[in-house]
N, C-alpha and C positions, 0 to 999 in steps of 0.2 A: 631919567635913564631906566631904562626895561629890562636892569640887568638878570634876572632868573629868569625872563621870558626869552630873552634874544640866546640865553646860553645854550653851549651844545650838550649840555645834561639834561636840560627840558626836553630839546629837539630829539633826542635817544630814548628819553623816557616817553613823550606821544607814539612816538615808533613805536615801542614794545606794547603799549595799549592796543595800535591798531593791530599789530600782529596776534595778540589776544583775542581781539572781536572778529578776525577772522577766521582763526583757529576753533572759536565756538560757534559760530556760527556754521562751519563745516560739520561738528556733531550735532549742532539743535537745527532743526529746521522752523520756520512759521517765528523763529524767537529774535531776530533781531532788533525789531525796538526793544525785549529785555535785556537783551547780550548789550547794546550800545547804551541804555540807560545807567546797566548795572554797572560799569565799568564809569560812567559820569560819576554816580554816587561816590567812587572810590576813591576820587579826586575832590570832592567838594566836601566829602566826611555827611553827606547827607542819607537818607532811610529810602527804603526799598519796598515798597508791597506787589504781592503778587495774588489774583486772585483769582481763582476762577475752579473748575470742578477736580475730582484728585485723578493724579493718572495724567499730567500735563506738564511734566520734570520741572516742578519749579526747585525740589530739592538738589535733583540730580544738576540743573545748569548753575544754581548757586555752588554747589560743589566740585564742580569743574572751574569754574571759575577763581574758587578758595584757592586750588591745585597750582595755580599760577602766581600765588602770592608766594615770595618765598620764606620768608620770617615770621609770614603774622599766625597767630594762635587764632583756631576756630574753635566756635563752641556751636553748637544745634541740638536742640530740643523741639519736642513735641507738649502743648498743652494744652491741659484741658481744664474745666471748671473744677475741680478738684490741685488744680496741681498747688504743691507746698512751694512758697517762695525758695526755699532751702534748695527747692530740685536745681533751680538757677543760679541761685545765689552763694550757695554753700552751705552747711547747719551752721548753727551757734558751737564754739569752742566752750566745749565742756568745763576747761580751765579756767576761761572768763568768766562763767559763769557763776562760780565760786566766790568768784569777787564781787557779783553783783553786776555783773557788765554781760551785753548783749551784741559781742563780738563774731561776725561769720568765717568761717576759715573758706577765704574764696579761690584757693587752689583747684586750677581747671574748670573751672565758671566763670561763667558770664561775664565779671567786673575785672576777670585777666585778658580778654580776648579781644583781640583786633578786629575778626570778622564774628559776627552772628546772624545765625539764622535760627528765625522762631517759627514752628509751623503750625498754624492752628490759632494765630496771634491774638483772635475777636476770643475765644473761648480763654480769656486770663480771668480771674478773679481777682476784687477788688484788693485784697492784698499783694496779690505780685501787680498788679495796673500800677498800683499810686509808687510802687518802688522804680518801672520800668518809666515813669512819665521823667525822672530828673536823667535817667543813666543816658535817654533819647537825646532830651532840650539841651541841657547844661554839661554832658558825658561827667555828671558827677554819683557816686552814689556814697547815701547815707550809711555809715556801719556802725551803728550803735549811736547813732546820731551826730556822727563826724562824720563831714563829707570828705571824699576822698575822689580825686580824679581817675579816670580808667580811661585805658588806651584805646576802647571804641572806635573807630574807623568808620564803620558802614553796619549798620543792623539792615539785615534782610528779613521781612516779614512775607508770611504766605496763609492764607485763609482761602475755605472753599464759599465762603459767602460774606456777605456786607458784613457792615457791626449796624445793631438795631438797639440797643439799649443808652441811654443816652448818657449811661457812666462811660463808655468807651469811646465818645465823639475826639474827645483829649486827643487820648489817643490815635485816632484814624488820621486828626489834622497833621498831625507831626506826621507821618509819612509822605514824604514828598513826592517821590515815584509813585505813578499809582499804573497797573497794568492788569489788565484782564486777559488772562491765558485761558485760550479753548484746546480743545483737540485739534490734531494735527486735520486741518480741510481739505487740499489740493490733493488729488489721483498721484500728482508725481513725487509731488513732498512725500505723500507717504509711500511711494515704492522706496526714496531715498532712503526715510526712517526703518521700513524694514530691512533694507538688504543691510543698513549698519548693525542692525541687533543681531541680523544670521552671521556676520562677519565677525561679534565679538569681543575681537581685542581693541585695546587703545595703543596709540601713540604712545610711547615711553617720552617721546621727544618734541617738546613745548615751549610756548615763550613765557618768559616766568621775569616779575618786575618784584622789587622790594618795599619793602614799608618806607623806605628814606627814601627813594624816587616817589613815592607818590606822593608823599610829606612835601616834597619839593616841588609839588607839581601846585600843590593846594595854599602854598606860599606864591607860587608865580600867578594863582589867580586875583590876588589883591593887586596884581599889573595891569590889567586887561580893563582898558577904559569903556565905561557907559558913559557917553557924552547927553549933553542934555535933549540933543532932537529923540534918540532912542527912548530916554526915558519920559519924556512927551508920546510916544507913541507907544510905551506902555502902558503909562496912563491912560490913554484913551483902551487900552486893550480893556484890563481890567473895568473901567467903565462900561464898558460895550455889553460883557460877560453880565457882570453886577444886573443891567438892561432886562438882561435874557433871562437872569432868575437865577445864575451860576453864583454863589454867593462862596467867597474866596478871603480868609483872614487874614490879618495883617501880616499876621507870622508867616503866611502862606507867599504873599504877595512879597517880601522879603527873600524868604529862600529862592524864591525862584526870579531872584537876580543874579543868584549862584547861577542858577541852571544856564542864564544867558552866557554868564563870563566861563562857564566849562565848557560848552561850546563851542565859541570862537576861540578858545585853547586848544582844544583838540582837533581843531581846521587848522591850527597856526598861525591864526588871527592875534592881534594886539588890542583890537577893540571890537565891542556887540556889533553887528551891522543888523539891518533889520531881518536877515534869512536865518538867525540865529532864535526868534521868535518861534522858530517849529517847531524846536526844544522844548514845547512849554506844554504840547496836544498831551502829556501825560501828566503834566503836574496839576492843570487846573480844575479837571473834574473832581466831582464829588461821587456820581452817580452814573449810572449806564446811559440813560437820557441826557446829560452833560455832553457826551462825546462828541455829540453830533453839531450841538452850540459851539462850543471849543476850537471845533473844527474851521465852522464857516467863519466865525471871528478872526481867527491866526491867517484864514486864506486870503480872506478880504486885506486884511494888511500889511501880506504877502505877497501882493500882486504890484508888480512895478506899472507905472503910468500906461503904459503902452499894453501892456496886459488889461488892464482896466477898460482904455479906450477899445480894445477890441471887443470887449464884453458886451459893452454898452454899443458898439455899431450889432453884433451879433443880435445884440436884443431887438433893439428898432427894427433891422431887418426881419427878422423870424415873426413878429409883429404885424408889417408893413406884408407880407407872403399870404398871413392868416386872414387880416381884414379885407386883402381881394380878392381871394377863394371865390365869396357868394355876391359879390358888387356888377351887379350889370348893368349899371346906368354908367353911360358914357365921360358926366362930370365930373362923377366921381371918380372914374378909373384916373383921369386928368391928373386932377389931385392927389391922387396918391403916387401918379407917374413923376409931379413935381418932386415928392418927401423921396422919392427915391435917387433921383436924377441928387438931391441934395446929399443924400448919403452917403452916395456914390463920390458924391464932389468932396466931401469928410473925410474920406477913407486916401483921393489924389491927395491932400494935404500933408494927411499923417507919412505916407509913400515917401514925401520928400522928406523927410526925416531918415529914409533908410541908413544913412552911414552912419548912424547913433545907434540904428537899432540891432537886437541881435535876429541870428538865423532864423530861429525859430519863430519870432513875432511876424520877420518879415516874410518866411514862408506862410503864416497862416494870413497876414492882410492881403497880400498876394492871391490868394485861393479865395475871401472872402471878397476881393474886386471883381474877379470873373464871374463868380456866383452871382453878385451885383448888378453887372455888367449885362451875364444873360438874360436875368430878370427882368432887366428893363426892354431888351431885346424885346420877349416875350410881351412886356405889359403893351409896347408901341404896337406891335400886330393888330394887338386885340383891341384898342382902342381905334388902330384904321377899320379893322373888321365891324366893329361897333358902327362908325361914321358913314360905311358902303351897306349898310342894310339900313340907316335912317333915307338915304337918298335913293 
């Protein structure tokens, strides 16, 4: 029984998520895979990177976003190679210290706060790194070398470029989100972006969700079944990746089994189905060159049967168009007038399948028979034409 998923306190709490991601999405433009990412993480308790040049709101949409939580404690900072653990963490209690104990007084930092955002995240030095690697993993952190659990939710990172040294890999892998924010591109986006800045004010009035609804929501995702065909076809996912050079860690490949089951949670799904796999185009890279692997991988296994056979007639044909361009021997035209006449014959097959298929497939096999259709038209002329100049 699916009791947290099927109840109407889940069904209320998606609401108020979706109502969220389109409420920012009305002030960010070009950001909705961040807006609908950032809002996954908040549910699955997983990290956030954001990366790309400054002057691209990755602070400003983390903090409209914060704005919608209603309970939880935000903490944000800026760091840099210099920065003292203490700026995050809290100083050492001057009292404990007395004692011989190395006690932080963590009022208003980092280890009380539900939401974080750290900007500048690759520029940590190795003493706040090896602290921030358990408070991520485990949301435990060491105070004098007792650990202590903290309420951590979602850590949001933002860096204007990769990490390159290879003490900080650690850490890059534990980010699960990974997103690269540019400038705003489009002519209309950014009319939109401007006339919002000459207008100025905000909304006083917003949809706003609690730490215990989301709590609740990260509880309803231990409902949401991955059956074993799904996970057979993630398998072969990450196989495929692994293939192409996309080199993906266990830890990695783990979390983002989260990512499947927030997904089909926030559809109001009960289990992964395979369209739930597009959720992953931001988890699995590594690199800017990644995206593009990531891509063709998730699509190819995204494509329903009928998608695929279209592919594959589309190939043949556009194939079958190139090689009789320059053929002027009459045989040959023959022959290739057969491979067509057979395509054609491929494509009446699939046709009878229409009451299975959807709109869309059956309007494109539809357009791709007449296309078919003409072709052959066309090839039969030319091969009578061919046959009235031999005689």
């Amino acid at each position: 029984m699916k009791a947290k998923l099927d109840s109407l306190r889940a069904q209320e709490a998606i609401e108020k998520l979706r109502n969220i991601s389109e409420e920012l999405k009305d002030i960010f433009v070009e950001r909705d895979n961040v807006i609908d990412n950032s809002i996954k993480a908040l549910v699955t308790g997983q990290t956030v990177l954001l990366i790309g040049p400054p002057g691209t709101a990755k602070s400003a949409l983390t903090t409209e976003l914060c704005r919608r939580i209603d309970d939880g404690r935000y903490f944000s900072w800026l760091l840099n190679r210099t920065s003292d653990p203490a700026e995050i963490l809290g100083p050492f209690s001057i009292k404990e210290m007395e004692n011989d104990k190395f006690v932080r007084v963590t009022k208003s930092k980092l280890p009380e706060a539900e939401i974080v955002f750290l900007d500048e995240i690759f520029k940590c030095n190795e003493p706040t790194l090896n602290i921030l690697l358990p408070i991520i993993n485990e949301k435990l952190f060491y105070n004098d070398g007792n650990p202590a659990e903290v309420p951590l939710v979602t850590l949001f990172a933002a860096s204007n470029e990769f990490p390159e040294e290879d003490s900080l890999m650690a850490l890059y892998d534990r980010m699960i989100y990974r997103m690269y924010v540019d400038y705003i591109g489009d002519v209309q986006n950014k009319m939109i972006m401007f006339r919002k800045f000459l207008g100025g004010s905000k909304s006083d009035r917003y949809t706003t969700i609690s730490l215990e609804e989301l709590g609740f929501l990260r509880e309803a995702l231990q409902e949401v079944e991955v059956d074993e065909s799904i996970l057979k076809e993630y398998i072969y996912i990450m196989n495929a990746l692994m293939q192409e050079g996309v080199t993906i860690s266990d830890r990695r490949q783990n979390e983002a089994l989260k990512v499947l089951r927030v997904n089909a949670l926030l559809n109001k799904r009960d289990k992964v189905v395979t369209e739930d796999f597009e959720a992953l185009r931001d988890v699995l890279w590594n690199d800017l060159s990644d995206m593009e692997i990531v891509e063709e991988v998730l699509k190819e296994r995204l494509l329903s049967p009928f998608e695929k056979e279209y592919n594959e007639v589309v190939g043949k044909y556009e194939n079958i168009v190139s090689a009789t361009k320059n053929i002027q021997d009459t045989r040959m035209l023959v022959e290739m007038k057969g491979s067509v006449e057979m395509l054609l014959g491929k494509v009446d097959r699939i046709l009878k399948e229409k009451d299975i298929m959807d709109k869309t497939n059956l309007n494109k096999f539809t357009a791709i028979r007449k296309e078919i259709d003409r072709f052959l038209d066309t090839l039969t002329v030319q091969i009578g034409d061919e046959d009235d100049m031999m005689f």
